[in-house]
C-alpha positions in Angstrom: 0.0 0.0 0.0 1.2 3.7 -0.5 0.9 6.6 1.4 2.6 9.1 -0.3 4.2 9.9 3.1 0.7 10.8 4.5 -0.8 9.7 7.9 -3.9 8.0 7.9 -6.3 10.9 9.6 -9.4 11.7 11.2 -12.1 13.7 9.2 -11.1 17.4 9.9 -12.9 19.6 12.9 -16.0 20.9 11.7 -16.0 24.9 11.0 -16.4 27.1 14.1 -19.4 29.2 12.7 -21.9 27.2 11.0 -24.0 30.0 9.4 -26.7 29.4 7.0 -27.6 31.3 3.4 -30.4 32.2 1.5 -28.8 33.7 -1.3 -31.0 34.3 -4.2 -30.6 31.7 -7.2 -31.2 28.7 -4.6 -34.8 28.8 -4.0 -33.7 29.7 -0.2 -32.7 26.7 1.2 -30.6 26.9 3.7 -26.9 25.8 2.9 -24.6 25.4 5.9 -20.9 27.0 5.8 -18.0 24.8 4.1 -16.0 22.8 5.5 -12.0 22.6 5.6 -10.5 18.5 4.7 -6.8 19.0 3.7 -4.6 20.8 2.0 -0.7 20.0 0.6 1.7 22.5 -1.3 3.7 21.2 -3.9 7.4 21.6 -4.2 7.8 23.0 -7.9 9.0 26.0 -6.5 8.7 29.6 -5.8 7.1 32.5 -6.7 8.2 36.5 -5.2 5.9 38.9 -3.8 4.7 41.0 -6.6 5.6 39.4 -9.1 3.7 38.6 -12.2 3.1 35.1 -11.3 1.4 36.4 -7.8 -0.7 38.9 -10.6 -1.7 35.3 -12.3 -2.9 34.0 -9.5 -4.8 36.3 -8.1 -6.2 36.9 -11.7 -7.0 33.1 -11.4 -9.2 33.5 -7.9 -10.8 36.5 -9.2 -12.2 34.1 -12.3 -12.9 31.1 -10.3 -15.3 33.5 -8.0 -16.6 34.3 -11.4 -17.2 30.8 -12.6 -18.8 29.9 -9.5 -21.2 32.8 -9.5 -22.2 31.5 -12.9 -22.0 27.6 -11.9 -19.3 27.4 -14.4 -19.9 25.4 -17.9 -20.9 21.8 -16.5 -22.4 21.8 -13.5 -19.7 23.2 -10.6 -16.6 22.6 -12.5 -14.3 25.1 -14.2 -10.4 25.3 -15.7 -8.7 27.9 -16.9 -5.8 29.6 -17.3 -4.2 33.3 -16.0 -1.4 34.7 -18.2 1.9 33.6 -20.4 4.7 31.5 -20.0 6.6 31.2 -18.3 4.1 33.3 -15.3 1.1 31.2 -16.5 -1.1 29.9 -13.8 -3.3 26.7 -14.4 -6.7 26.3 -12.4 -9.2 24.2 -11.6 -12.3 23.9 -9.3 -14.9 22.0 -8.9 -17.8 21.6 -6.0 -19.4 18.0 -5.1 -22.2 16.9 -7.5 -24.8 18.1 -4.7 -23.7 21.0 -3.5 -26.2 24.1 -4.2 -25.0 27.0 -6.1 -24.7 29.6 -3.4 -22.5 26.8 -1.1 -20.2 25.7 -4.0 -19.8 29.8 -4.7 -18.6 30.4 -0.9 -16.0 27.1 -0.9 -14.3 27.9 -4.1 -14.0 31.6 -2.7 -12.9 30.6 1.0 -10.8 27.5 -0.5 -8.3 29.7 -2.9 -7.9 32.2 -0.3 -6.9 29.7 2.4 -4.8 27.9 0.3 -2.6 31.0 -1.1 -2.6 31.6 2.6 -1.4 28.3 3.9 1.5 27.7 0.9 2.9 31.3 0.5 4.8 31.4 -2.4 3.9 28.3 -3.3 3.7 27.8 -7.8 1.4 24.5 -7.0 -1.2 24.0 -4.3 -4.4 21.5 -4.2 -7.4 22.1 -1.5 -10.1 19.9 -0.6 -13.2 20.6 1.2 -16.1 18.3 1.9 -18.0 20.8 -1.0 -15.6 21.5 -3.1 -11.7 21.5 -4.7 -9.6 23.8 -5.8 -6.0 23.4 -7.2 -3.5 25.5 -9.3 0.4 25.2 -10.2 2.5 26.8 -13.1 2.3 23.4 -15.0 -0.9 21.9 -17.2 -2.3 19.3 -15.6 -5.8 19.2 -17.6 -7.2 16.3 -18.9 -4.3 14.0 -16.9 -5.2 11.7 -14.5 -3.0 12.0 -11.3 -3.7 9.8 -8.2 -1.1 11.5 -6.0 -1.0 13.1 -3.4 -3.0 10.3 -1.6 -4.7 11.3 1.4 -6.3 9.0 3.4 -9.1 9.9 6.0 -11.3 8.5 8.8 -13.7 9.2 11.2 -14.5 7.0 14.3 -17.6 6.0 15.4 -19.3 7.5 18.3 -17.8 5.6 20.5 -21.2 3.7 22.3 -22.0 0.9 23.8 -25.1 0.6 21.4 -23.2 1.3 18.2 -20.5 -0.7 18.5 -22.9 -3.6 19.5 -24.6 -2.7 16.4 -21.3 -3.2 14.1 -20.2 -6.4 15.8 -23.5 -7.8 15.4 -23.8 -7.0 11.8 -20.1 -7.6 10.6 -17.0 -9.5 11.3 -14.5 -7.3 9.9 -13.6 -9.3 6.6 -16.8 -9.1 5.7 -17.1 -5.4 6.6 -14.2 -5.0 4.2 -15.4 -6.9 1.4 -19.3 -5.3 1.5 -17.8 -1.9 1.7 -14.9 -2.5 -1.3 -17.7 -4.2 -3.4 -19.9 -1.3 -3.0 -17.0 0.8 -4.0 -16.8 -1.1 -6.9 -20.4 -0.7 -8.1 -19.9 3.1 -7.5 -17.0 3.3 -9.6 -19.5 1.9 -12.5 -22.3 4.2 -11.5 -19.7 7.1 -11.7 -18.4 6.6 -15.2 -21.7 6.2 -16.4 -22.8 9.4 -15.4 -22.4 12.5 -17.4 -21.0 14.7 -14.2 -18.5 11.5 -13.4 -20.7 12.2 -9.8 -23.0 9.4 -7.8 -24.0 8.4 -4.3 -25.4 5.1 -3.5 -27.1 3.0 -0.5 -27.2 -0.2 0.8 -29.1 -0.8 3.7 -27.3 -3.4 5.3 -30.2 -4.4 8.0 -33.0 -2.3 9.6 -30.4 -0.5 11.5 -27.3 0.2 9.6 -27.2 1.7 6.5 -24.1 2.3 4.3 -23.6 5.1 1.9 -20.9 6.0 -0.3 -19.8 8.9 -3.0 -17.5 8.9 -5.6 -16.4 11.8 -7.7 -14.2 12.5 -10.6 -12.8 16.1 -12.2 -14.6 15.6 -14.9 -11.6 16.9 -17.6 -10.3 13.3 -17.6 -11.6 10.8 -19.9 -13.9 7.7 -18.1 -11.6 5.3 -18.7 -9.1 7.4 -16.8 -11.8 8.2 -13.8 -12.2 4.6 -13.3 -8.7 3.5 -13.2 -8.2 6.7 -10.6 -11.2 5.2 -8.8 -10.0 1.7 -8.9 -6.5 3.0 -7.5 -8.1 4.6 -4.4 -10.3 1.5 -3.5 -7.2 -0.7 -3.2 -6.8 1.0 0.0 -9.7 0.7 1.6 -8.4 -1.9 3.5 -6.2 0.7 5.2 -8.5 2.9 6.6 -11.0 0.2 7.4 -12.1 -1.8 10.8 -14.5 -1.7 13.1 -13.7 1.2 14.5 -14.3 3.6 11.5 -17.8 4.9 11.0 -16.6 6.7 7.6 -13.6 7.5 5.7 -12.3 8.8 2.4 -9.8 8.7 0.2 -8.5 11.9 -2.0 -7.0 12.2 -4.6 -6.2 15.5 -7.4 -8.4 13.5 -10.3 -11.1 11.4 -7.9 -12.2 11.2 -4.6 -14.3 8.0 -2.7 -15.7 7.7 0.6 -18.1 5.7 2.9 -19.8 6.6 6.0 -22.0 4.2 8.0 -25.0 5.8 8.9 -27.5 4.4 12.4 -31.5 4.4 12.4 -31.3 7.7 10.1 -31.2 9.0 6.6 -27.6 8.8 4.6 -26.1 12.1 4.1 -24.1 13.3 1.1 -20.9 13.8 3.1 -19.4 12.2 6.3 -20.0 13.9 9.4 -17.2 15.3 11.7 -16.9 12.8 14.6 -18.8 13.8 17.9 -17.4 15.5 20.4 -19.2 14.1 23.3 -17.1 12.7 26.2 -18.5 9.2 27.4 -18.2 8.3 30.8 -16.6 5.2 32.4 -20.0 4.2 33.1 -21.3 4.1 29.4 -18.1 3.0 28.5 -17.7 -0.2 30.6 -13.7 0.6 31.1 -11.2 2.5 32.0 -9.5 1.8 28.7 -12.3 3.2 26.7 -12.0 6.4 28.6 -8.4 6.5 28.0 -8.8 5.2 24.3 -7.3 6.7 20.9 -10.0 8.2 19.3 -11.8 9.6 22.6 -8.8 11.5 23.3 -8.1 12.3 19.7 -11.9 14.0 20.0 -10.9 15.5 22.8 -8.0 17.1 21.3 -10.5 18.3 18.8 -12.7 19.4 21.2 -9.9 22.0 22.6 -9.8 23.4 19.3 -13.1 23.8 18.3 -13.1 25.9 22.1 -10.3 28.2 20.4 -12.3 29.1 17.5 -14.6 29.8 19.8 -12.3 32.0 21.8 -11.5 33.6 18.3 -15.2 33.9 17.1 -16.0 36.3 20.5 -13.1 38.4 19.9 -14.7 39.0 16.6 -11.6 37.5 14.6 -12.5 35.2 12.3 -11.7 31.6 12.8 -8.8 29.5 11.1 -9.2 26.3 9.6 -7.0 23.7 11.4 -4.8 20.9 9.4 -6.1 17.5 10.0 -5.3 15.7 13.6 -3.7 12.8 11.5 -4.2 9.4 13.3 -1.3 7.2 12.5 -2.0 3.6 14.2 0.7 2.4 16.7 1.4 -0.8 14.6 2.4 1.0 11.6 4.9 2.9 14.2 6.3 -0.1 15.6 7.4 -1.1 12.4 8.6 2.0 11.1 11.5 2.0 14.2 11.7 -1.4 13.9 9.8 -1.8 17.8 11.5 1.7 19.2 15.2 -0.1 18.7 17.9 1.5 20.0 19.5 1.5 16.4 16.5 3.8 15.6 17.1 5.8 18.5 18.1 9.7 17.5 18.2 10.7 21.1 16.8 12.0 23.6 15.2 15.1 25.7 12.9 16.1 28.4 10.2 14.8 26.6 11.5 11.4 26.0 13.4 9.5 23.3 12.9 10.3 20.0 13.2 7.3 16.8 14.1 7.7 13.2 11.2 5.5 11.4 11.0 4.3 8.0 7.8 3.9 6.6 6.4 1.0 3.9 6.8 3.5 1.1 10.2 4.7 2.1 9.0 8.0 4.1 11.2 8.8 6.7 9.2 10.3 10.0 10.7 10.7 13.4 8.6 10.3 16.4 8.8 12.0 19.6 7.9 9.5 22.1 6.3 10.6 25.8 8.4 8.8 28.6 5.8 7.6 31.3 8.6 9.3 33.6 9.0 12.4 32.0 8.2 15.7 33.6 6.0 17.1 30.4 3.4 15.0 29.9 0.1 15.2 28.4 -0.3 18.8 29.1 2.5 19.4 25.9 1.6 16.9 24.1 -1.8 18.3 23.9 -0.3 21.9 23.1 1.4 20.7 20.7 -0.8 18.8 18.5 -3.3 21.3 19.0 -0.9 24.8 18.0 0.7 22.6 15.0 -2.7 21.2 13.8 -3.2 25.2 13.0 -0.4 26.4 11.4 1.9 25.9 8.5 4.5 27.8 7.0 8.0 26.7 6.1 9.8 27.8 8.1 7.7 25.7 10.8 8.6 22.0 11.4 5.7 19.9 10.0 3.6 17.8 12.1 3.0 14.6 10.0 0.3 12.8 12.7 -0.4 11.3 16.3 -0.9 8.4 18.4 -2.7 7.7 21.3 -3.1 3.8 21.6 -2.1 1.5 24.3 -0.7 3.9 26.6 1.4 5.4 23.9 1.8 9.2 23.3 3.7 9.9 20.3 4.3 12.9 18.1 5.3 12.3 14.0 7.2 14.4 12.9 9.0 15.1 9.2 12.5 13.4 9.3 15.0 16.2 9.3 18.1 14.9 7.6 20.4 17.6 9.0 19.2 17.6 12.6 19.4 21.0 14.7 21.4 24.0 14.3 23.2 23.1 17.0 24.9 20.3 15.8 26.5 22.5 13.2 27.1 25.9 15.1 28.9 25.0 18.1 31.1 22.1 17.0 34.4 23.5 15.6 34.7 21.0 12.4 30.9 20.9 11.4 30.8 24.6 11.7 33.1 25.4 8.8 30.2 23.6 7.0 28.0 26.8 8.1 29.5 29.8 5.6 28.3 33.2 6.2 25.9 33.3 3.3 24.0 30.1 4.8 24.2 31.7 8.5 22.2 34.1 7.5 20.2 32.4 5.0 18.9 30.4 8.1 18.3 33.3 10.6 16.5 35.0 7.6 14.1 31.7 7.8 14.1 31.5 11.6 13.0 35.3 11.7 10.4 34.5 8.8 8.9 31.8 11.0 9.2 33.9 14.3 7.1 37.0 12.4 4.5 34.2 11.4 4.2 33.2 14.5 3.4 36.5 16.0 1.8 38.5 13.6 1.0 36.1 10.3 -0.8 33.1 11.4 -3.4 35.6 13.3 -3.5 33.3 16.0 -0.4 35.3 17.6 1.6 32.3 19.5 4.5 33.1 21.7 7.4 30.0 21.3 8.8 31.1 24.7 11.7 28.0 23.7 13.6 29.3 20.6 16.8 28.0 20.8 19.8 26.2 18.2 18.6 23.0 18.9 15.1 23.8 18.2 16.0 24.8 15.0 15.7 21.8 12.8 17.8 21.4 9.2 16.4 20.0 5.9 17.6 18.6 3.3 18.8 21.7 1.8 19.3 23.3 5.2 16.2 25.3 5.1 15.6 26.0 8.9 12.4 24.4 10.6 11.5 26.3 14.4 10.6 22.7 16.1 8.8 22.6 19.8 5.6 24.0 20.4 4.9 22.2 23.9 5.6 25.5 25.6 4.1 27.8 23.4 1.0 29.9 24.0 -1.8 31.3 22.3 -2.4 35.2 22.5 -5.6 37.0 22.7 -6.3 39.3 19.4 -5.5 42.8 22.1 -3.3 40.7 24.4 0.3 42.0 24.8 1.7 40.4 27.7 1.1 37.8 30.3 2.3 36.3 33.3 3.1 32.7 34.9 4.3 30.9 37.9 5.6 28.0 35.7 8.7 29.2 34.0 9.5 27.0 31.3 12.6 27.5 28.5 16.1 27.3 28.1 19.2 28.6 30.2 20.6 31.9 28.3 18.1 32.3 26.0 15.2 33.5 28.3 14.6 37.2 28.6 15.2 39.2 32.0 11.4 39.9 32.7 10.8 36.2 32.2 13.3 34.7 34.3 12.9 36.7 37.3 8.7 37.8 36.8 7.3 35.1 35.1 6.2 38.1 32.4 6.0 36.9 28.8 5.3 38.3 25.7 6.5 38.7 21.6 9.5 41.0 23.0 10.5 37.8 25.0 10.8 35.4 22.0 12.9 38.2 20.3 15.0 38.1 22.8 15.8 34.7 22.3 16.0 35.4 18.6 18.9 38.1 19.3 20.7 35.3 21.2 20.7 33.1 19.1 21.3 35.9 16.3 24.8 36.4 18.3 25.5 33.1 18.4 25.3 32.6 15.1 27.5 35.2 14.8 30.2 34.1 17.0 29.6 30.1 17.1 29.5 29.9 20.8 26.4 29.5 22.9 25.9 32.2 25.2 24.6 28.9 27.6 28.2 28.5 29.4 30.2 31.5 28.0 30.7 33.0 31.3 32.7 29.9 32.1 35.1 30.7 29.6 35.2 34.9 29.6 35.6 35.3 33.4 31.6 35.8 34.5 31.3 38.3 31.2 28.0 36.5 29.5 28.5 36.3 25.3 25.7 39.4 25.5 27.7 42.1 26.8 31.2 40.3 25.3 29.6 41.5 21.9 28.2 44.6 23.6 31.8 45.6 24.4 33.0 45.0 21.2 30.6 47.0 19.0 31.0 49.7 21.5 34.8 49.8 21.4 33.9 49.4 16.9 35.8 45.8 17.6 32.9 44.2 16.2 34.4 41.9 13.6 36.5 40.2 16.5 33.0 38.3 17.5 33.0 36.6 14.1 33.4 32.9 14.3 36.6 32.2 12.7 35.6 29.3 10.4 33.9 32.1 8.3 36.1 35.4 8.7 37.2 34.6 4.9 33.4 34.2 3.5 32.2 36.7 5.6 31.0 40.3 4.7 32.4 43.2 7.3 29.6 45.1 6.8 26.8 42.9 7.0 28.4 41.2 10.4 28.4 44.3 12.1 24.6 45.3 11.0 23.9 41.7 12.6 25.9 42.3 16.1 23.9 45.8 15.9 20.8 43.8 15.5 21.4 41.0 17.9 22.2 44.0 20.6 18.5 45.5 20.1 16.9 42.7 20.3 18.7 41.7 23.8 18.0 45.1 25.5 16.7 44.8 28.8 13.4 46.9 28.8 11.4 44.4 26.3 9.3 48.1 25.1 13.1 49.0 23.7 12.7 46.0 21.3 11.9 45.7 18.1 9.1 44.0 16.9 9.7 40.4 14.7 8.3 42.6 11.7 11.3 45.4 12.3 13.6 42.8 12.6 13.3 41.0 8.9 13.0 44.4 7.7 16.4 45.5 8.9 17.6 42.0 8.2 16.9 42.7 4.6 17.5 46.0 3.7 21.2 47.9 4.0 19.7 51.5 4.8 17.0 51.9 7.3 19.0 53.7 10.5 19.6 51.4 13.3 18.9 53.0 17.0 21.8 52.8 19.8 21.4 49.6 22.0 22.0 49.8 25.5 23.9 47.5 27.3 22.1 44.1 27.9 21.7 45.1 32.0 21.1 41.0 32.5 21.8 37.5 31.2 20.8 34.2 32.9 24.5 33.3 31.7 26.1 35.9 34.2 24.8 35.2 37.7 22.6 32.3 38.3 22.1 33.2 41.7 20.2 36.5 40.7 17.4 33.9 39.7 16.9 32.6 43.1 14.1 31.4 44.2 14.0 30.1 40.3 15.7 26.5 40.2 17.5 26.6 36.7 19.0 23.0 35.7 21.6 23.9 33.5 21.1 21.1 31.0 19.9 20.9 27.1 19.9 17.5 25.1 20.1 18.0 21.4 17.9 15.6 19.3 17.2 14.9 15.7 13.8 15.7 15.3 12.9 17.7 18.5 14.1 19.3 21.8 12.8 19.3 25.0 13.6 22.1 27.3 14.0 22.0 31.2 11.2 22.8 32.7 12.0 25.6 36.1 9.0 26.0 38.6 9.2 29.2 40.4 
């Protein structure tokens, strides 16, 4: 079977506002809001703010509004094309064969603008909602039948004693698989024969259950081409099918399929978001169904649906979260070969973490909770739930989760590199780390930082950015990894406080330390550390050790004062390095380290100066405080002065005040 590298998921959480419509042209029946799948972003490369390829684009969403207001030339579905090569823009969109006019015309127009929105700069993206798709790239891809990306999707059942006495009484689960892949099957025929390559169909299995399933191609491709994609995405059903599943789907670009079992009621066009509703140990019979996967996977889902809702009475509007992608524990055993130690990356706060290798050759690495660790299910929850809402590339990608048999485990993308860390403070890997690529990667890490506090609109505070929780790729694009300690901000929230100080020795800011006060200026004060380390190639963590008590803040302090700047500079790079540009970045590093956090700049400011050679840089005053110089200033705060460095992800010591 193939994943493509995806996780088998749940069905995504249902939208946070639910409004109806009674737009004229529909008769005024009430249509309820879309509703967010899945998205994935395509490597085929970049596209630059303003540039004509943007113009394209935006061209492209201004026509596909158009072609939905007018229902487009056969029945929901449109192509077309924006401009000449080599800017030219291909799109397409289509809505499901039952969606009214007015709905299809609100998920094309909410679909393109989340999608531009969640692969910035991306030439080729593809959406799915429940009611419609919409996809572009800078290549044609009309009239060819492509089957990948694969994702796979499922949605649990509720969870009840009476349903799942239901299933058991009406299937053992090869027969369950075979009723379900031969109705596929007859679908697949029903589809091709139809001129909108669209068709639903039910069985009613006994007086009770009732299955119902959908099948949809784009219809550009020919029907021979719609059934082989068809075909191609029933051959794993077996994947996302057991007992445990009351629906799933599978997507792909040209088709889509999907199931849903459906209890003493009617069969709907679309599979419902699981329920939310907590069942007790008394319903439940056990302790173990309390405690199992998919109740606290809803539960997870739960917490997120109560953000939006924090969001939706602030007046903001609400953003769509990624799916909480279920990966099952068996397929994770065999990806680290059983958690060996040969898989073993390392290790942190959190717990160990494993290299894993899955069936189609995808590398993952999963983060695995330690029954004895001190952060437990408190950041696990935060982050699955913070990652489940963003995406951006300069953020590590969160590929799924597992909660089954006691497990807690994060997958992750396998970063090949590992952590800045490795590279920046060891004396031979470091000349690997030229000046261009420094800064290409605090460039990235600053990108990510700003998207983080002004971008994503959720405004999160990392209160943990650090080398080693900056993970490497491939190409050494920078990744900001860890969101366990991170926190959500109100939209008119500045700053907030805490008895449970959580980060990193060195690179925690003054007010945080010593008041528990946190805010954005605190997370660019880690960023100016680790700005200056960059810089240097020695961790302000432990400098004091070596420069007689002087911490590596006011060392470079000293320096730019005395205009000695250039004798910071790591000396593995002196010879690629520019003069001019180093001492713009000490300059830089020394704002964003100041003690008052109001004397700050914003992460905004900071890419700006970062990127332009002639805005006018204000005097920095001398950092009054580093956790570096005197650890006894942070008494009564118990600091353990420890980091471990991991592949995939670092966990931070936690110090209680």
């Amino acid at each position: 079977m193939n994943f493509d590298g995806k996780p088998i998921g749940q069905a995504s959480a249902p939208p946070a506002t639910n409004k109806t419509s009674t737009e004229s042209g529909d008769k005024g029946t009430p249509v309820g809001a879309p509703t967010y799948v899945q998205e994935r972003c395509a490597d085929r490369g970049d596209y630059a703010a303003y540039s004509k390829f943007q113009d394209n684009l935006y061209r492209l969403r201004i026509r596909g509004d158009y072609a939905a207001d007018n229902k487009g030339p056969i029945n929901g579905f449109y192509n077309t094309t924006e401009g000449e090569d080599p800017d030219k823009v291909y799109g397409l969109f289509l809505c499901r064969g039952d969606v009214a006019a007015n709905l299809c015309r609100s998920c094309i127009h909410e679909a393109f603008n989340i999608l531009i929105e969640r692969c910035p700069g991306q030439k080729e993206a593809i959406i799915w909602y429940d009611e419609c798709l919409v996809r572009y790239s800078n290549r044609s891809f009309f009239s060819i039948m492509e089957t990948k990306p694969i994702i796979f999707i499922a949605n649990p059942l509720d969870g009840s004693v009476t349903v799942n006495k239901i299933v058991e009484q009406t299937f053992n689960n090869e027969d369950f698989v075979a009723k379900v892949t031969d109705l596929a099957r007859n679908v697949t025929d029903l589809v091709i024969s139809s001129k909108r390559l669209y068709t639903t169909k039910n069985v009613y299995v006994s007086s009770l259950v009732t299955l119902h399933e959908l099948a949809q191609c784009t219809p550009d491709i020919s029907k021979s081409a719609c059934k082989s994609c068809l075909l191609s995405a029933i051959k794993e059903f077996p994947t996302v099918l057991n007992l445990k599943r009351g629906g799933a789907r599978i997507l792909q670009p040209s088709c889509n399929v999907q199931y849903q079992m459906n209890f003493d009621g009617e069969p709907t066009g679309q599979a419902p978001a699981p329920s939310t509703t907590k069942k007790t140990n008394t319903e439940s019979g056990s302790e173990e169904k309390e405690n199992s996967q998919e109740v606290q996977l809803l539960h997870l889902r739960q917490e997120i649906g109560e953000e939006f809702s924090k969001e939706r009475s602030q007046g903001e509007k609400p953003v769509a979260s990624q799916e909480l992608s279920l990966i099952r524990l068996d397929i994770i055993r065999a990806a680290t070969q059983n958690f060996s130690n040969e898989c073993k990356l390392g290790e942190g706060g959190f717990g160990p973490v494993y290299k894993g290798t899955l069936a189609d050759g995808k590398e993952i690495a999963v983060k695995r909770l330690s029954r004895s660790s001190g952060q437990g299910l408190i950041e696990f929850k935060n982050e699955v739930i913070l990652i489940a809402r963003l995406q951006h590339r300069n953020l590590v990608r969160l590929l799924g989760c597992c909660l089954e048999e006691h497990e807690k485990l994060l997958i992750y993308e396998y970063m090949p590199n590992k952590s800045l860390d490795v590279f920046l403070f060891d004396s031979t890997m470091g000349q690997s780390l030229d000046w261009k690529m420094r800064m290409n990667i605090t460039f990235g890490i600053a990108r990510g930082l700003l998207y983080l506090h002004e971008d994503s609109r959720l405004r999160i505070i990392h209160r943990d950015l650090k080398a080693s929780n900056i993970l490497l790729d491939g190409e050494m694009n920078p990744k900001i990894s860890d969101f366990g300690m991170a926190r959500i901000f109100g939209g008119n929230q500045d700053e907030a406080s805490t008895n449970r100080v959580v980060g990193t020795y060195g690179y925690m800011a003054p007010e945080y330390a010593m008041e528990g006060l946190f805010s954005i200026k605190s997370d660019v004060f880690s960023f100016g550390v680790l700005l200056l380390e960059m810089i240097s190639g020695r961790k302000n963590n432990g400098f004091h050790l070596r420069e007689h008590g002087e911490s590596l803040l006011t060392f470079a302090w000293k320096l730019w004062y005395k205009g000695r700047g250039l004798e910071l500079t790591d000396p593995s790079i002196k010879e690629s390095c520019d003069g001019v540009q180093v001492i713009k970045c000490i300059h830089i590093g020394l704002l964003c380290v100041q003690e008052d956090p109001a004397d700050r700049p914003t992460m905004s400011l900071v890419v700006h100066m970062l990127g332009a050679d002639t805005i006018p840089l204000t005097r920095p005053s001398l950092p009054a405080f580093s956790v570096g110089r005197d650890v006894r200033t942070l008494n009564p705060i118990s600091l353990i002065h420890k980091t471990s460095t991991i592949n995939e992800v670092t966990l931070s010591d936690v110090s209680p005040r």
